[in-house]
N, C-alpha and C positions, 0 to 999 in steps of 0.2 A: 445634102441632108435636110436644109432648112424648107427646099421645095417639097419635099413629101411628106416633113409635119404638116406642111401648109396645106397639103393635097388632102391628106388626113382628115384635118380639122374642118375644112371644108364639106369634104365628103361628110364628114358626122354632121356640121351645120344641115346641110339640105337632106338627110336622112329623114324623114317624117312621116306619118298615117294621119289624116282627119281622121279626129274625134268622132264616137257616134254614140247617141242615146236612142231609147224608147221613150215616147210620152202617147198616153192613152189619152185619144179624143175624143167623149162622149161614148165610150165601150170601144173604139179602134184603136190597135195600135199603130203607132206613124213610126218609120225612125228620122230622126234628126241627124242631120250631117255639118258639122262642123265648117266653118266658109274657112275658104283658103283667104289670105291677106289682099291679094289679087283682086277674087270677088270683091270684099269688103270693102274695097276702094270704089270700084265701076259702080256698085250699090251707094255709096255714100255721092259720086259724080251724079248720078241719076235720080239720088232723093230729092228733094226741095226741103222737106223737114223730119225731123227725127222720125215722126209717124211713120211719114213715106220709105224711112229707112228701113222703120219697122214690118213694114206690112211688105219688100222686097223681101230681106231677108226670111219672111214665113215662107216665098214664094220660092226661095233659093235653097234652102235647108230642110225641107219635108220631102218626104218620099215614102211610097210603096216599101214598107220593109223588106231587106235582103235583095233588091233593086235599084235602080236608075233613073224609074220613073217619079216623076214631080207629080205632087197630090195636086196642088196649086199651080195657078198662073196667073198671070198680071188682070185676067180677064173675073179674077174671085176679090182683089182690092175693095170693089165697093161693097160686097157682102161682109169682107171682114171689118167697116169701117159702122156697122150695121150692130154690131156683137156688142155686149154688153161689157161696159169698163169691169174688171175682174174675175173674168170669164177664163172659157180654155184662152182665150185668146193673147189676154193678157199673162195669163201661166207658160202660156210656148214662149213669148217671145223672152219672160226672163229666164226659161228653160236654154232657150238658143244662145241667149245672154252667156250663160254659165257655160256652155261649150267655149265661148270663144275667151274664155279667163282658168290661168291658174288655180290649182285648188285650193292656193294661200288667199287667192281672191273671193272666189265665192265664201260671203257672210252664208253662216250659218242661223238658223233663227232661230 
């Protein structure tokens, strides 16, 4: 009995869907895709600084709406490094932010 609560409760632990938003970029819509914990780690092994972590994760999480394919690639870093501080740029990345938190989490403003 005690193995198929556990089997259960398991099952319902690893039950999940990434999160998804829209965020309009200069008149396109992109959707955003929630990073799996996975990602978020090999992203953080591979940043050097929060920046880097940031400007991975745009590259990890935008995509072609209702698609697979990634807008971005490692080879757009230097243009997004280009963009002005409080730009779209810095609106995705606390957009991508608020995906990866609770809704108790994101401050409302």
């Amino acid at each position: 009995m005690s193995e198929v609560i556990r089997d259960k409760i398991r099952k319902a632990a690893f039950k999940h869907s990434l999160k998804k938003d829209k965020f309009e970029l200069n008149g396109q819509v992109i959707e955003i895709k929630q990073l799996a914990v996975g990602q978020l780690e090999t992203l953080r092994d591979k940043a050097k600084t929060d920046s880097d972590l940031g400007y991975f994760s745009i590259v990890e999480s935008c995509f072609v709406p209702g698609t697979d394919i990634k807008i971005f690639g490692e080879e757009d870093i230097e243009g997004m490094k280009k963009c002005p501080v409080g730009g779209w740029l810095t609106e995705l990345i606390v957009k991508i932010g608020e995906l990866a938190k609770g809704p108790e989490q994101v401050k409302k403003p």
